[in-house]
C-alpha positions in Angstrom: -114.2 -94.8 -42.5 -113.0 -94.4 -38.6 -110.7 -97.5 -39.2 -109.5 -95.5 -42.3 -109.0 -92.5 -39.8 -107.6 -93.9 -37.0 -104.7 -95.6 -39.7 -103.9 -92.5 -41.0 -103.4 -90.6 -37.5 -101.3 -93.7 -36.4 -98.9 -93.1 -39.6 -98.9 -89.8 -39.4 -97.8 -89.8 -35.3 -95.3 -92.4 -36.4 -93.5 -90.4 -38.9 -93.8 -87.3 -36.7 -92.0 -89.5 -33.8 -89.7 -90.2 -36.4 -88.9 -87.0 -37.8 -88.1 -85.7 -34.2 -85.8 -88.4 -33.5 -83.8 -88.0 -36.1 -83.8 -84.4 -35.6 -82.2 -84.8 -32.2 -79.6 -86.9 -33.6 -79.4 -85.0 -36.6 -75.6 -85.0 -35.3 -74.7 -87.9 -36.3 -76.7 -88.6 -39.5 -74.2 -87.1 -41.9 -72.9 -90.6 -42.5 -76.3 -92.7 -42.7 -77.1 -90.0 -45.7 -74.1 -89.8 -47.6 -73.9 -93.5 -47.2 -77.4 -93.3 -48.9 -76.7 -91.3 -51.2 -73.5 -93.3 -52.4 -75.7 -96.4 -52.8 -78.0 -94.3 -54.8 -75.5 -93.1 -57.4 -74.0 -96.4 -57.6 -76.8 -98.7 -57.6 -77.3 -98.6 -61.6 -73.6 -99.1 -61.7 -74.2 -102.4 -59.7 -77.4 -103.5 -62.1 -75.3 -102.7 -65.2 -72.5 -105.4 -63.1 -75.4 -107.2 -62.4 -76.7 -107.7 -66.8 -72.9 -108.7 -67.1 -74.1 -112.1 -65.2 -72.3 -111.2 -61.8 -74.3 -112.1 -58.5 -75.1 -109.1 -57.0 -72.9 -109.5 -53.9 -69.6 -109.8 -56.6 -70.9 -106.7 -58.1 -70.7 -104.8 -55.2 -67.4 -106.1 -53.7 -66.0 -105.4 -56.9 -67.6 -101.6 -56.7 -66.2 -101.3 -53.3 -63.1 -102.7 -53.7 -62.3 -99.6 -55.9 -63.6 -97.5 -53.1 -61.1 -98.9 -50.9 -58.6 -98.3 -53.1 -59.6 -94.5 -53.4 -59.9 -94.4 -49.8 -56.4 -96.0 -49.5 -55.3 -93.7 -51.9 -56.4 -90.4 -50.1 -55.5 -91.7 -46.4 -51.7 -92.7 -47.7 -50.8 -89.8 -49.6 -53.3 -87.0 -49.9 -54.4 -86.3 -46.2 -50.6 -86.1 -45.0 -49.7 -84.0 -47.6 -52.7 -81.4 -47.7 -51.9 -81.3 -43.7 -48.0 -80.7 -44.3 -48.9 -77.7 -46.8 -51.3 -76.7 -44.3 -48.7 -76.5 -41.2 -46.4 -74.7 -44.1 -49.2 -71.7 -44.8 -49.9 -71.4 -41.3 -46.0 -71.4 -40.1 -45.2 -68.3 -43.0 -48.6 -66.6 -43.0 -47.4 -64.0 -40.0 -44.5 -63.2 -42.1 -46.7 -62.4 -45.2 -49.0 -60.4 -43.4 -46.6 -58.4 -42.3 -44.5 -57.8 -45.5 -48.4 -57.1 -47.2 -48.8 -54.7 -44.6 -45.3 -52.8 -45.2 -46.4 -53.3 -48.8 -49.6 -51.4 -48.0 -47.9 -48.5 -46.3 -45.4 -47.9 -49.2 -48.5 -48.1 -51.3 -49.8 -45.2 -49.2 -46.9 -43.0 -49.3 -46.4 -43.0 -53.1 -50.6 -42.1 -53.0 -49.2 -38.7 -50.7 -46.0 -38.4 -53.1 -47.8 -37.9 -56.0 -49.8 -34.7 -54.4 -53.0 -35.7 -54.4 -55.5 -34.2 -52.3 -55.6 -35.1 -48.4 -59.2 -36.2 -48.4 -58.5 -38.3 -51.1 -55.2 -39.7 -49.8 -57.5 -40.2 -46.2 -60.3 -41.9 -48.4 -57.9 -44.6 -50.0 -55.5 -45.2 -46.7 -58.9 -46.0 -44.8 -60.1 -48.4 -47.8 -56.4 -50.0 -47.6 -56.6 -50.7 -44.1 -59.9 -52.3 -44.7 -59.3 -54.3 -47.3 -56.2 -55.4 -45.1 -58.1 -56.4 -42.2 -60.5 -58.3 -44.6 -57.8 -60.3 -45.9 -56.2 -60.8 -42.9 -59.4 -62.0 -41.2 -60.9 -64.2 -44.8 -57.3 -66.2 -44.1 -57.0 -67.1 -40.8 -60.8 -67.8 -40.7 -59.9 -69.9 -43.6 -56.6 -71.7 -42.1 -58.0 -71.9 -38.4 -61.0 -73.7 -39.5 -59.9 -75.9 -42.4 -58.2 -78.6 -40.1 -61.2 -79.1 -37.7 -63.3 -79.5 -41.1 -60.8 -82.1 -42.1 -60.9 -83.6 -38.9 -64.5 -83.9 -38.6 -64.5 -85.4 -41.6 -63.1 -88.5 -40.8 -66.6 -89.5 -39.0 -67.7 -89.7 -43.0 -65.4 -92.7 -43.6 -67.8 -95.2 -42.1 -70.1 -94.2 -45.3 -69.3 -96.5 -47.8 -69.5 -99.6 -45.2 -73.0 -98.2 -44.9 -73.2 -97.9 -48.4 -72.5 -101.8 -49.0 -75.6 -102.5 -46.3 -78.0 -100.0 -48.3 -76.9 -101.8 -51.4 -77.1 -105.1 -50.6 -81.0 -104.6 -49.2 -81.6 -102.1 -52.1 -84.9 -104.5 -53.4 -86.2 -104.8 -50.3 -85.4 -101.7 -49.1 -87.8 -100.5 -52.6 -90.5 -102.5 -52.3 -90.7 -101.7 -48.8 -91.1 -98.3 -49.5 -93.9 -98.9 -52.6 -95.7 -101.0 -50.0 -96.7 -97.8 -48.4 -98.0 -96.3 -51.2 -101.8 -96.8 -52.0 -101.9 -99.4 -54.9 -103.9 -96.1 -57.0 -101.0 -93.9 -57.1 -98.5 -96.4 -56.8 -97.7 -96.4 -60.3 -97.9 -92.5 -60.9 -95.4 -91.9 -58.0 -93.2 -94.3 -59.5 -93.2 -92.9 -63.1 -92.2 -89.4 -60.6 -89.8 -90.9 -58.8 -87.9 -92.3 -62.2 -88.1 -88.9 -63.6 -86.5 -87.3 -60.4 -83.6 -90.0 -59.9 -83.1 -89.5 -63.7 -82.3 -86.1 -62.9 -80.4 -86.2 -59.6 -78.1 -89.1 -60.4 -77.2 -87.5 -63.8 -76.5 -84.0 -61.9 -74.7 -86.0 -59.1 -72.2 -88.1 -61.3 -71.8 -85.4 -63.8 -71.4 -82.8 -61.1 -68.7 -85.1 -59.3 -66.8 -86.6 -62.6 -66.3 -82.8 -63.5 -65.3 -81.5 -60.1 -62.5 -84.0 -60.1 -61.2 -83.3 -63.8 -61.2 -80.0 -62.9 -59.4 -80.3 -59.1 -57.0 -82.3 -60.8 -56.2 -79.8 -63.5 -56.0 -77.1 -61.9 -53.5 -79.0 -59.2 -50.9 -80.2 -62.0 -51.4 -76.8 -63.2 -50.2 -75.2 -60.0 -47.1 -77.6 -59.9 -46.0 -77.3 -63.3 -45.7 -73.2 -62.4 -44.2 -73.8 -59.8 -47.0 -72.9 -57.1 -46.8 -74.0 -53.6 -49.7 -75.8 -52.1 -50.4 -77.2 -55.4 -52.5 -80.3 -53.7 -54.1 -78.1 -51.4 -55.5 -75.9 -54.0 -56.4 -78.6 -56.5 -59.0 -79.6 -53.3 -60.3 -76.6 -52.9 -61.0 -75.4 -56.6 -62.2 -78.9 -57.4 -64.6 -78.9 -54.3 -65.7 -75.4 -55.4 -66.8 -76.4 -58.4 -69.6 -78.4 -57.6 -71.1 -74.9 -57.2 -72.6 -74.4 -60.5 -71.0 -70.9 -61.9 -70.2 -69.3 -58.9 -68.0 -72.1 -57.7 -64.9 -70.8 -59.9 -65.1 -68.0 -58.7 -65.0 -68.7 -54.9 -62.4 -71.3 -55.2 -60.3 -68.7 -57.4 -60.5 -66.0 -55.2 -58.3 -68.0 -52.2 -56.5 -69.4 -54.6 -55.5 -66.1 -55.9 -54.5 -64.9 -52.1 -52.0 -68.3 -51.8 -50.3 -67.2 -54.7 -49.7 -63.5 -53.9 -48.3 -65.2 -50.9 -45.1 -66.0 -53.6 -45.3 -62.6 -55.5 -47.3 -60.8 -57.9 -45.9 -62.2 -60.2 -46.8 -66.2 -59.2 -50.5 -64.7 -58.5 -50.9 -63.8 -62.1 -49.6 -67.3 -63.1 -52.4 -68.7 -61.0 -54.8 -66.6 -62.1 -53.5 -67.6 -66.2 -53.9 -71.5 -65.0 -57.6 -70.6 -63.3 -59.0 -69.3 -66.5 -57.4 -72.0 -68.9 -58.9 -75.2 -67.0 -62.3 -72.7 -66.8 -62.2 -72.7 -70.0 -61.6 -76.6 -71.2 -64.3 -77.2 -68.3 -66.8 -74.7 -69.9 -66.1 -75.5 -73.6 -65.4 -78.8 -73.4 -65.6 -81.3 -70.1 -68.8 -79.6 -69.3 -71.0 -80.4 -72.4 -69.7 -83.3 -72.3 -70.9 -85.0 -69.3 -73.7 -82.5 -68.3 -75.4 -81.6 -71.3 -78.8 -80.4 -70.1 -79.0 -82.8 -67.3 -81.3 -80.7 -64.8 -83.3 -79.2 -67.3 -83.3 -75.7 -66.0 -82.5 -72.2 -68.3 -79.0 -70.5 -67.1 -80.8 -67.3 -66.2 -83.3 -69.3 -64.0 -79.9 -71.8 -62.2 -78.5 -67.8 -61.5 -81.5 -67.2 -59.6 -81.8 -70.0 -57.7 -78.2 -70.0 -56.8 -78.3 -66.7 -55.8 -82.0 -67.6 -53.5 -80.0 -70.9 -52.1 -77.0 -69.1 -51.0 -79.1 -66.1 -49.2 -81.7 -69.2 -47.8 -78.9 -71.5 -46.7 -75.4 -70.1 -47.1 -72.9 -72.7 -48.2 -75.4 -75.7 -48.2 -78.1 -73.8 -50.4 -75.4 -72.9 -52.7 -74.9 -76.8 -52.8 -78.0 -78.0 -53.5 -80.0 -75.2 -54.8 -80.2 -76.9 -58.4 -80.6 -80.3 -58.1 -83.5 -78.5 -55.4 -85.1 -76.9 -58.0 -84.7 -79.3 -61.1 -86.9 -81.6 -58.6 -89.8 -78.7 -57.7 -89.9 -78.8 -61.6 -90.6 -81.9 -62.4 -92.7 -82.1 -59.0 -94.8 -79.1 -60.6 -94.8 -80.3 -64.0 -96.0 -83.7 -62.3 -99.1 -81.3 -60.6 -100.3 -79.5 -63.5 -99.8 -82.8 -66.2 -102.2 -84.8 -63.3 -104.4 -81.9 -62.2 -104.5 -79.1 -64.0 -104.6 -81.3 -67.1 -105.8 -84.3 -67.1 -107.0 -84.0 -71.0 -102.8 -84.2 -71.6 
């Protein structure tokens, strides 16, 4: 029983040395877990390669070399471009700040012109100039950060190299991992863990399949109008949409503000394009690839949405469902074992 003990404390002081390692070099780990998590999601693709009588090495180079070509894709043509359009919106946004403004005072005067009362008049030139400082600040926030983000994210293309090293160890990697488990729960845990990568791969591809229909949309939509920016805010709608039902609608609002930037009238066409691709996604790309994949009711993804974004900002709005379609089947996996055990 000591011997028993004594193993325990030892794993349990290894895995806290661990956890505080990687904690102060949480930094750089961004990479090492999206490499991961790109090995994950792609794994079944290389087993399915794999049943067609490839080696396992083939399958992956094959996998990859489509990467590559993405990556070549996105390094040659997108990158240079979404910086140019950036440079552009920076070099008139002074310009359109200040015509907004001038618009804002006209605004103001026609409110005195039409005789209304002076508190009133007071009451919507202060809400004006707030809503013109908020817009003012939302942008450049917006503009000054966005090529620091883009920058910082070139760190992330070591990922798929990782990727190929995760893959190409995947079995061992596995059984490694089982080894630690006690041969009595072994297979329980593993019947859990198939139900949970079930669910998160099916949420990660469909997620990311519809994210790029819909970025892609949205960006030919924006060209065909005649929308600057079109490339810039096919990105951001598209990476906005891997926020279940609130993603729209923060991708929409900047959008929205870039095309005002034209006129009124190129802000209503954006707003026209926004709500057609909304609606093929909802009605049609949607159901297709999604379905039920996570298992949770809408009123119950709403609230965990709205609990991830106050938890965790950005990053809880990110993960909040894939988050809480795992403490189900977690839960489910408690009461079905414990609670139970006649079931």
């Amino acid at each position: 029983m000591r011997r028993k003990s004594w193993r325990w404390l030892f794993t349990g002081a290894c895995l806290g040395l661990l956890l505080a390692g990687l904690i102060l070099v949480r930094s750089v780990l961004g990479p090492f877990v999206v490499g991961f998590a790109l090995a994950y999601t792609l794994n079944p693709l290389i087993e399915w390669l794999e049943n067609r009588r490839l080696t396992r090495k083939w399958a992956i180079a094959l996998v990859f070399c489509g990467i590559i070509a993405v990556f070549t894709l996105v390094i040659l043509w997108i990158l240079p471009v979404m910086y140019t359009e950036i440079a552009k919106l920076s070099a008139v946004l002074p310009q359109t700040m200040e015509a907004a403004d001038g618009y804002l005072r006209q605004l103001s005067q026609q409110f005195r012109a039409a005789g209304l009362p002076n508190k009133v008049v007071l009451v919507l030139d202060e809400q004006l100039g707030k809503g013109e400082i908020f817009l003012a600040q939302g942008l450049s926030r917006f503009l000054g950060n966005l090529p620091e983000r883009l920058t910082s994210l070139s760190l992330y293309i070591f990922a798929p190299f990782l990727a190929v090293y995760f893959l190409a160890d995947w079995q061992r990697l596995t059984e490694g991992f089982w080894r630690l488990v006690p041969e009595k729960w072994r297979l329980q845990w593993m019947r859990l863990c198939q139900d949970i990568s079930h669910v998160i791969r099916g949420f990660i591809r469909g997620n990311l399949i519809v994210a790029v229909i819909v970025g892609v949309l949205v960006g030919i939509g924006m060209k065909l109008i005649g929308m600057e920016y079109a490339l810039l805010i096919g990105v951001i709608c598209g990476a906005m949409d891997l926020i279940p039902y609130f993603g729209p609608l923060i991708g929409g609002v900047p959008t929205v503000l870039l095309g005002l930037i034209q006129s009124p009238v190129m802000a209503l066409k954006v707003v026209l394009v926004i709500l057609v691709v909304q609606q093929l996604e909802g009605n049609l790309i949607s159901p297709k690839l999604m379905g039920m994949s996570v298992g949770l009711h809408p009123l119950l993804m709403v609230f965990v949405l709205l609990a991830g974004g106050e938890l965790a900002g950005f990053w809880g709005l990110m993960l909040a469902v894939p988050v809480a379609a795992v403490v189900r089947i977690v839960v489910r996996f408690i009461y079905l074992r414990l609670v139970a055990p006649q079931i």
